[in-house]
C-alpha positions in Angstrom: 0.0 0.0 0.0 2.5 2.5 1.4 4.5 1.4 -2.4 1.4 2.2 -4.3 1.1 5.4 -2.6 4.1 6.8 -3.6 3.4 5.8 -7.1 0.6 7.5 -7.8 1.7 10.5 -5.9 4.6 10.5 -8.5 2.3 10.1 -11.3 0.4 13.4 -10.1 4.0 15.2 -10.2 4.7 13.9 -13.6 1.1 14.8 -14.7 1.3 18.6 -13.6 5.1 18.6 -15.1 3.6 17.4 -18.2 0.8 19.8 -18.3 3.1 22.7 -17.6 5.1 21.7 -20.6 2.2 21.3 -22.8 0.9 25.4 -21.9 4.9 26.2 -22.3 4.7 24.4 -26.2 1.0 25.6 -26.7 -0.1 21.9 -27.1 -3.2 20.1 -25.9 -2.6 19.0 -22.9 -4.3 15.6 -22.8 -1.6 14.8 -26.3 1.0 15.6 -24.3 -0.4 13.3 -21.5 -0.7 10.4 -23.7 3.1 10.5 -25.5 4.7 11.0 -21.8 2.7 7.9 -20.9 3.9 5.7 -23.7 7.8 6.9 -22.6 7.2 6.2 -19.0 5.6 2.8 -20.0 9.1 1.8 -21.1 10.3 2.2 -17.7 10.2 -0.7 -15.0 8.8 0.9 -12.8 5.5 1.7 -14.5 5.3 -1.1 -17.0 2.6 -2.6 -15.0 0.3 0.0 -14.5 -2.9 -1.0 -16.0 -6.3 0.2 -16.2 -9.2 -1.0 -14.3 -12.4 -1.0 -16.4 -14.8 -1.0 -13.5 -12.2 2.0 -11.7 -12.8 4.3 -15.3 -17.0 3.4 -15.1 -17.6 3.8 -11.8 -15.4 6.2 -10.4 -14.0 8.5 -13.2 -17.0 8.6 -16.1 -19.7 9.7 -13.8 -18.2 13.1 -12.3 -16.5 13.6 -15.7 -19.8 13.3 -17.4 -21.8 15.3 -14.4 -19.1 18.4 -15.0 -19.1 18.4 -18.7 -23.1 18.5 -18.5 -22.8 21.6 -15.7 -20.2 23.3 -18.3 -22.7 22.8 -21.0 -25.0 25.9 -22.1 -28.4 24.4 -22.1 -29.2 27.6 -24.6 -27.0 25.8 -27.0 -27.5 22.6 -26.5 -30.8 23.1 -27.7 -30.1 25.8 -30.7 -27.7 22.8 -32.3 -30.0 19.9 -30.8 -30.8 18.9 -34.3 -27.1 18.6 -35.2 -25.7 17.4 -31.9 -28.3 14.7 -31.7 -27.5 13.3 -35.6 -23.9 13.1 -34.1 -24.8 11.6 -31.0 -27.2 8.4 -32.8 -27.0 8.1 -36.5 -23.2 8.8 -36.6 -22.5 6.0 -34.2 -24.6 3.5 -35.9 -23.3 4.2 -38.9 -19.6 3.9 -37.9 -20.0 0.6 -36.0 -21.4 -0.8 -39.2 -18.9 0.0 -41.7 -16.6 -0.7 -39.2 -18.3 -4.3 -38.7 -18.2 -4.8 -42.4 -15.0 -3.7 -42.8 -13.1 -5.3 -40.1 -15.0 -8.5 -40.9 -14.0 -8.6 -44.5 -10.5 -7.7 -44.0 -9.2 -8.8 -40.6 -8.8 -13.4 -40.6 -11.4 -14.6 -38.1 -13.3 -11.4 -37.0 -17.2 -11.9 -37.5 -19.7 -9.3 -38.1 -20.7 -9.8 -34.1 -17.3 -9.0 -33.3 -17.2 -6.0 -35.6 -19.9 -4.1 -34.4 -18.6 -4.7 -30.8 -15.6 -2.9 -31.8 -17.6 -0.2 -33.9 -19.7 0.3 -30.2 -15.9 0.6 -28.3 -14.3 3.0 -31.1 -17.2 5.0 -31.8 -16.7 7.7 -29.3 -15.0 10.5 -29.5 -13.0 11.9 -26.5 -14.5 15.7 -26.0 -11.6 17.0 -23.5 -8.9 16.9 -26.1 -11.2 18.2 -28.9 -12.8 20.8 -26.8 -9.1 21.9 -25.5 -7.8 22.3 -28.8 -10.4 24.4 -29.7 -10.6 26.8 -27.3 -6.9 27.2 -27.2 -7.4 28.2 -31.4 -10.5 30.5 -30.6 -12.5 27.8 -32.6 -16.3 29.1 -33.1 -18.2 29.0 -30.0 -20.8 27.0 -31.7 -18.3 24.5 -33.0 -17.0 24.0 -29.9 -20.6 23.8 -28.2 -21.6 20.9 -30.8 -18.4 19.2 -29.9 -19.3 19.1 -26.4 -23.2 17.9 -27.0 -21.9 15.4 -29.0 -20.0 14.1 -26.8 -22.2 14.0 -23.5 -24.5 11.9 -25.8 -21.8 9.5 -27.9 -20.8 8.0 -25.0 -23.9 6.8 -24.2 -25.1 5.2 -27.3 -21.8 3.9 -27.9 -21.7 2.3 -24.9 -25.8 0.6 -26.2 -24.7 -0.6 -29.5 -21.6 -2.6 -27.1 -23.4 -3.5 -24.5 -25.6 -5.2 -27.5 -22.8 -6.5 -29.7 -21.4 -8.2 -26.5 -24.4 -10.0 -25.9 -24.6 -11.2 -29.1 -21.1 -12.8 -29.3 -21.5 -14.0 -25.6 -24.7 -16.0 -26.5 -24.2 -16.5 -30.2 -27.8 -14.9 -31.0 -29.4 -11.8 -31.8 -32.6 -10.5 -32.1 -33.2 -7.4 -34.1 -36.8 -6.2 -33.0 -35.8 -7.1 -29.4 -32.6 -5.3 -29.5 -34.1 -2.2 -31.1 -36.5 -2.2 -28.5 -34.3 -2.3 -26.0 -32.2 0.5 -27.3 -35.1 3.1 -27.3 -36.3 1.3 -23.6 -32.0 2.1 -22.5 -32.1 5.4 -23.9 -35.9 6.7 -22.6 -35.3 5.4 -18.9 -31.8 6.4 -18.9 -32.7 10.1 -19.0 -36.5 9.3 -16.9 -33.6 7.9 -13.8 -31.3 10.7 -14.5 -34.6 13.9 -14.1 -35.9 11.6 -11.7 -32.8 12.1 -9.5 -31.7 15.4 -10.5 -35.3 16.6 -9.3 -34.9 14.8 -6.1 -31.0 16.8 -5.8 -32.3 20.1 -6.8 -35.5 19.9 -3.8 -32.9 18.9 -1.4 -30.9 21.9 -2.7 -33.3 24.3 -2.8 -35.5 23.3 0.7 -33.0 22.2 3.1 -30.9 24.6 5.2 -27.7 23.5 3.6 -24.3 25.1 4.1 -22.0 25.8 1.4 -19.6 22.6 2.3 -22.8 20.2 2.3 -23.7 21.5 -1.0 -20.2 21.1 -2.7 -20.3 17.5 -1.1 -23.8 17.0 -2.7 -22.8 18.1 -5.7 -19.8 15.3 -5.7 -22.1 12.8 -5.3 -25.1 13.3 -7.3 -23.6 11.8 -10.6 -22.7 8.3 -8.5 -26.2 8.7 -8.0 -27.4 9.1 -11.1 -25.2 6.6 -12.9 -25.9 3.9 -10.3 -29.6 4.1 -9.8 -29.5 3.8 -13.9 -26.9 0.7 -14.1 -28.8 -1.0 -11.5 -31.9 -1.4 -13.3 -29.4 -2.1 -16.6 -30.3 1.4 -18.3 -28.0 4.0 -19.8 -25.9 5.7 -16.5 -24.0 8.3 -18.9 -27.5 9.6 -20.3 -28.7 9.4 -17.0 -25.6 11.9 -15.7 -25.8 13.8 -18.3 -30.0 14.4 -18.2 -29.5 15.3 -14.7 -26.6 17.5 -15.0 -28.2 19.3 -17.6 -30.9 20.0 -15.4 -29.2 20.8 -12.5 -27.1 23.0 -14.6 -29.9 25.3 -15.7 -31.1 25.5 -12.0 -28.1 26.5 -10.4 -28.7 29.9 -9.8 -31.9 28.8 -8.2 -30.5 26.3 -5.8 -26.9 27.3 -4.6 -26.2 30.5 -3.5 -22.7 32.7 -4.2 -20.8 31.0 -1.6 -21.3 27.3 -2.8 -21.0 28.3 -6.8 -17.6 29.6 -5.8 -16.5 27.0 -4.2 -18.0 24.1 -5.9 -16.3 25.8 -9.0 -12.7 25.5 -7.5 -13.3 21.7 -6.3 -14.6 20.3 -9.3 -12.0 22.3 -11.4 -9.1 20.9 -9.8 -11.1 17.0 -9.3 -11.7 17.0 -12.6 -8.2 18.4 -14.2 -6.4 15.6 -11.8 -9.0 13.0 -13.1 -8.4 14.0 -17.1 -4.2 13.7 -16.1 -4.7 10.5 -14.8 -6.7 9.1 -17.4 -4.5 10.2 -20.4 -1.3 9.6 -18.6 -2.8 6.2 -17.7 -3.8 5.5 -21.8 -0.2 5.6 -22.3 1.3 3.2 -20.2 -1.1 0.8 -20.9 1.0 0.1 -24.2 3.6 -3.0 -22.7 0.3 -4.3 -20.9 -1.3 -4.3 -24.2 1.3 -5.6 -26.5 1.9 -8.3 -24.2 -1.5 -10.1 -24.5 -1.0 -10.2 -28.1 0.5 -13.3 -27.6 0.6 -15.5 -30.8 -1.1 -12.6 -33.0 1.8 -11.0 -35.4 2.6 -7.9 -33.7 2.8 -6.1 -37.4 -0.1 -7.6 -38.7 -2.1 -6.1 -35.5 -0.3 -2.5 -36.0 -1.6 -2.7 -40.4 -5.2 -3.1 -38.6 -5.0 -1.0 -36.2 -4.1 1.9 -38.9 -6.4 0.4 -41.4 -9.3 0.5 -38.9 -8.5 4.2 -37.7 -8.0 5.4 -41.3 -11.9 3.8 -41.9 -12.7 5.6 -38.8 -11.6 8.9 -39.5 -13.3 8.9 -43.3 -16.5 7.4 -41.5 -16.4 10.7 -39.6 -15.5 12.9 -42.2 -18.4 11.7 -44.6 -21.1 12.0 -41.3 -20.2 15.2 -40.9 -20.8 16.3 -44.8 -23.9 14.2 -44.9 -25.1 16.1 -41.5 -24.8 19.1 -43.6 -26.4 18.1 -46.6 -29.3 16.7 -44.9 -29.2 19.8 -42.9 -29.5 22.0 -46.3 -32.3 19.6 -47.4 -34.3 19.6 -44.4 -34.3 23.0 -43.8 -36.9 23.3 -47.0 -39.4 22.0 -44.6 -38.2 22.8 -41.2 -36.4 25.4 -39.0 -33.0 24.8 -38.5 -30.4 27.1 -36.8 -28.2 27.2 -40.0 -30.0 26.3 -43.0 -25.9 26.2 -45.1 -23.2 25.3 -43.1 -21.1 25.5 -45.7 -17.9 23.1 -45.7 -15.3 24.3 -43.1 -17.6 23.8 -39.6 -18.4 19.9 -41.0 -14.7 19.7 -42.3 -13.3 20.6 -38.0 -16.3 18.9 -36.9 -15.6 16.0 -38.7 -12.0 15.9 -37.6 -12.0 16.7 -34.1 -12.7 12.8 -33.8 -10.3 12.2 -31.5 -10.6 8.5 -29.2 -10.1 8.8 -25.9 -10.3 6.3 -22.2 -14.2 5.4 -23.0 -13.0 3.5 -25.7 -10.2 1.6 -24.0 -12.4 1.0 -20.8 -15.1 -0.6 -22.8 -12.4 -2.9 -24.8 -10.6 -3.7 -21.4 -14.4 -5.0 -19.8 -14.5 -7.4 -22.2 -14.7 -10.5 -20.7 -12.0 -13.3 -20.9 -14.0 -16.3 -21.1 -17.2 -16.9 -22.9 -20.1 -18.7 -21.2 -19.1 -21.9 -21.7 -15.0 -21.4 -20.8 -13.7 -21.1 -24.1 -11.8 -18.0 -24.2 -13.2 -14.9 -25.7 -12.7 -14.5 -29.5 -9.7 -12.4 -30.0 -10.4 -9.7 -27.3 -6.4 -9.0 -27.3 -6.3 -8.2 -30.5 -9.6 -5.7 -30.3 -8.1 -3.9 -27.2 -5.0 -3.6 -29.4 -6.7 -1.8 -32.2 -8.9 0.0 -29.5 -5.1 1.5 -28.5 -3.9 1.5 -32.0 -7.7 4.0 -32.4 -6.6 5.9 -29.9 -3.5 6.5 -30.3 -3.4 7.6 -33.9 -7.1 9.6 -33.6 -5.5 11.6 -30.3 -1.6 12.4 -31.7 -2.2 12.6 -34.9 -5.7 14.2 -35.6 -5.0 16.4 -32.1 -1.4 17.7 -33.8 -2.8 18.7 -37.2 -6.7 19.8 -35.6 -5.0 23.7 -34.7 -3.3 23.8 -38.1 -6.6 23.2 -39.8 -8.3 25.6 -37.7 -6.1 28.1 -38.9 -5.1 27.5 -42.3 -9.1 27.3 -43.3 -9.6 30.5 -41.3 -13.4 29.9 -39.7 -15.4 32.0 -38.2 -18.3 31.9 -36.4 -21.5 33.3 -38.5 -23.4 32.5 -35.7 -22.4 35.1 -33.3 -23.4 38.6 -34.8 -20.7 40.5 -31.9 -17.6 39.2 -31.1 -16.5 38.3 -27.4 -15.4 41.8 -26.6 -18.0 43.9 -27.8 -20.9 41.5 -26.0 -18.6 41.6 -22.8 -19.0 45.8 -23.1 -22.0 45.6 -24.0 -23.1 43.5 -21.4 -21.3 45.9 -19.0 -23.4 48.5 -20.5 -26.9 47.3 -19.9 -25.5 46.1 -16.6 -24.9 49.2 -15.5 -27.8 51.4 -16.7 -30.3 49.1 -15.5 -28.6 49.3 -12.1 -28.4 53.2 -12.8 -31.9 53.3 -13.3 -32.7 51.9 -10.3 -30.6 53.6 -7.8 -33.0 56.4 -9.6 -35.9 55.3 -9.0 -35.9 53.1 -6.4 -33.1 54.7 -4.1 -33.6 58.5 -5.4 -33.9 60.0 -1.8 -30.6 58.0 -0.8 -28.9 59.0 -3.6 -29.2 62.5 -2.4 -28.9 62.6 1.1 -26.4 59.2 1.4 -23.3 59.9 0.4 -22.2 56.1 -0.5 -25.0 55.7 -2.2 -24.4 59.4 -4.2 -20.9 57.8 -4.6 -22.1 55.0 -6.1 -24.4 56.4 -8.6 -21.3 58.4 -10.0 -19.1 55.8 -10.3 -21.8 54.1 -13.1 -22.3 57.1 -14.5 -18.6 57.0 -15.6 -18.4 53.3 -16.4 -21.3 54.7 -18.6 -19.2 57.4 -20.3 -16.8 54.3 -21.6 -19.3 52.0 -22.4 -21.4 54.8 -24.9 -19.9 52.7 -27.7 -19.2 49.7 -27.0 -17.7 48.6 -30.7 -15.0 50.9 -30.4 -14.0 51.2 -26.5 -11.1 49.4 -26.9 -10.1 52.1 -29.5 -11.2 55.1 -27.6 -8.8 57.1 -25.2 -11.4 56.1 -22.3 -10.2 52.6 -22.7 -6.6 53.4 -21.9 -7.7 55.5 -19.1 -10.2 52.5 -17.7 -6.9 50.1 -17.9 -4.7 52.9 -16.0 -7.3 52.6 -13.3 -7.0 49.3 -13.5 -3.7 49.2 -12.7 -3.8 51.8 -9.9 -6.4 49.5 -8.2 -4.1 46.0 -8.6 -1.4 48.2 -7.1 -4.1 49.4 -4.2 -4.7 45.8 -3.9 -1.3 44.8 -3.2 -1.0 47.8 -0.6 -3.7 46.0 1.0 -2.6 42.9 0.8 0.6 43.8 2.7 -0.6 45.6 5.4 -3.1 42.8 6.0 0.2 40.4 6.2 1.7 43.0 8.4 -1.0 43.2 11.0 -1.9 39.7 11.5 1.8 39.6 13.0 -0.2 41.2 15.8 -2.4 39.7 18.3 -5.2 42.4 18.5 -6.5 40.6 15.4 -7.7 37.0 14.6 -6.2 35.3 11.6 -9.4 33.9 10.3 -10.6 37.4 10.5 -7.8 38.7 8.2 -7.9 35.8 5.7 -11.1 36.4 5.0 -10.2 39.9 3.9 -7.7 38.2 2.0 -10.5 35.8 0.2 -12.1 39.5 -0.7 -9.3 40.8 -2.3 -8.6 37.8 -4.5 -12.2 38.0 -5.3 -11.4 42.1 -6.2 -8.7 41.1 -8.3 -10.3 38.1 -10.3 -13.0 40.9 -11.3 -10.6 43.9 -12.5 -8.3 41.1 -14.5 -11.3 39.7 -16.0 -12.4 43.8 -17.2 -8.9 44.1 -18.3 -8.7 41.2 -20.1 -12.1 42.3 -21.9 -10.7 45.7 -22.5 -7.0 44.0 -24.2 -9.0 41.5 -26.5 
């Protein structure tokens, strides 16, 4: 135990060392990840780490899932539903079937049972590395809120079309009708558990005197919840999660209050980042475990299939996403839809930000060993092989060259009629002459006779004289005056933080006291960065 300890503590060091190189080379992180884990695999010391299936299911997916749902705009979500949703369904069925076809004509001994089981496994792509990419590019906002929706609902019907596959290999049959049924019956009650439960969480939330720790721990468990009550009954856990979350997401305002946003946001930031290290870090090393259990399959042979199977991936993605479009051009004859021509550069990123990730290799390592009947499982090394060949390939490769296309095709997003900037001023803006207006009307006598209040009402009044035009205020001499202030006020906050220091030496005044004067100043200078940073773009 006390070995293991120090094993994994190590692995956290190496993670944050390789995350720190990855910002310092402006490279995805979760790439960076993957490669150090392949070089540390060839050590001794961690040529044995493996992954546990059950370990990624049951303790990683489910908060993974539940923060990716909270993170998700619901506003969005349902603007590209349409989109998001063809990803989500069509595209996977599609992909295990021409992977099934393909894998069964061209790989000796694979059947059309075991095809589709590894279409289900390599269907879904891994969002974090996509997303990251992206926002580190300035991809479209809407690009990058598709990605996401696609991937809170890939998982899950990926994870169907195995669970199915699976079945059929394990008992040698399969019933169409039945199975289709049961899809829809996995899907429906998945998301019924998931509303169920996030009702249930968002009473508790909302009803019970609850203090801000309570509620961060609530928070931490209501996606083991979710995903349990769903698994139990042998119904989809991920779209139960991420039903929930959605929901829960949209109430938030509702049923936390300041104190437990800000803190929930700080521990599920840092849970979430060590979780993503670990899981990369851990795809890479899992390459001796891997290569190992090839056993009497020709290690050269198993890497032409593995590259055959991701190049047949990748195109499989790549015509989706154009067909997507062209469906969408069609439809939109008869229907609303929120872009009626996409054009070919969003389904040309969309289409290769495909990139495989530990959903994947979990649902390849839970394969079974033995069958039924104790003969062993039909060439499950070699699929968890090509699951890591998938992977591999899909995450370097497609994750290198992903910014370069970004760029070199130049995008932009149609779909937002300001850019960031001007809505952040603008924003500003109505902010503060709604709040103007009602100091007036509300608060006229104090404004007159208070002089904080007075004080108050003339400080908008100038943030009013920068904001008159908000397209140009980062052109305007204003601006440049606003970012002087600015500064003077950082430097004011640095007074204050020293002098703070200074007199908690003293014993007239308690520590916790003065810390918390501390939390308020770090709360002071997260909003002035964020307005400089608004003012700089």
């Amino acid at each position: 135990m006390h070995h293991i300890l120090i094993e994994y503590l190590f692995m956290v060091l190496v993670i944050l060392g390789l995350v720190l190189f990855a910002n310092k080379i402006k490279i995805a992180y979760p790439i960076i990840l993957v490669i150090g884990g392949l070089i540390l695999s060839f050590t001794e010391q961690f040529s044995h780490i493996g992954i546990n299936p059950e370990i990624v299911f049951l303790i990683f997916l489910p908060p993974l899932l539940y923060e990716a749902a909270w993170q998700t705009s619901w506003k969005e979500f349902w603007k590209w539903r349409r989109v998001i949703t063809s990803f989500a369904f069509p595209i996977v069925i599609i992909t295990s079937t021409i992977i099934a076809f393909f894998s069964s004509a061209y790989i000796p001994g694979f059947t059309l049972a075991l095809g589709f089981l590894l279409g289900g496994i390599i269907s879904p792509p891994d969002a974090v590395s996509a997303t990251t990419i992206m926002r580190q590019v300035n991809a479209p906002k809407s690009l990058v809120s598709i990605i996401e929706g696609e991937s809170l609902l890939n998982d899950a019907s990926s994870l169907i079309v195995f669970r199915f596959a699976l079945a059929a290999v394990l008992t040698g049959q399969f019933d169409f009708k039945e199975a289709t049924l049961s899809f829809f019956l996995v899907i429906i009650m998945g998301v019924f558990i998931g509303l169920l439960i996030g009702l249930l969480i968002y009473l508790l939330h909302r009803f019970l005197p609850l203090t801000p720790s309570i509620e961060t721990v609530l928070t931490l468990i209501t996606p083991y919840a979710m995903y349990y009550a769903a698994e139990h009954y042998h119904f989809s856990g991920v779209l139960a999660v991420v039903s929930g979350g959605l929901l829960l997401s949209s109430k938030r305002q509702e049923m936390l209050n300041y104190q437990s946003r800000i803190q929930g946001v700080n521990v599920w930031g840092n849970l979430v980042f060590v979780f993503n290290g670990f899981i990369f870090l851990l795809i890479g090393l899992q390459l001796p475990v891997i290569t190992d259990d090839l056993g009497t399959i020709n290690l050269s042979s198993a890497i032409a299939w593995g590259i055959a199977i991701s190049a047949v991936l990748i195109l499989t993605r790549l015509g989706s996403s154009f067909g997507a479009a062209a469906f969408t051009r069609f439809i939109s004859r008869f229907i609303t839809v929120a872009d009626a021509n996409p054009g070919w550069k969003m389904p040309l990123i969309a289409g290769w930000a495909g990139m495989r990730g530990v959903v994947s290799l979990a649902a390849a390592l839970s394969i079974p060993v033995m069958l039924p009947n104790g003969a062993p499982f039909p060439l499950r090394n070699l699929v968890l092989f090509i699951t890591f060949v998938v992977i591999l390939i899909t995450l370097v490769f497609q994750g290198l060259t992903l910014p370069w296309l970004i760029r070199k095709i130049n995008v932009s997003d149609k779909y937002n009629n300001l850019a960031e900037a001007e809505q952040n001023l603008l924003i500003q803006k109505k902010l503060a002459i709604v709040c103007k207006e009602h100091l007036r009307t509300r608060y006229e006598r104090d404004s007159l006779h208070n002089p904080y209040v007075s004080n108050l009402l003339a400080k908008l009044e100038t943030d009013l004289l920068h904001f008159e035009n908000p397209a140009n205020a980062s052109q305007q001499p204003e601006s440049n005056a606003l970012l002087g202030f600015h500064r003077i006020q950082l430097d004011l906050l640095t007074v204050q933080r020293n002098y703070l220091a200074h007199i908690n030496r003293k014993d007239e005044f308690d520590e916790e006291i003065i810390r918390n004067y501390f939390s308020l100043l770090d709360l002071e200078e997260y909003r002035i960065r964020e307005s400089q940073l608004t003012l700089l773009r």
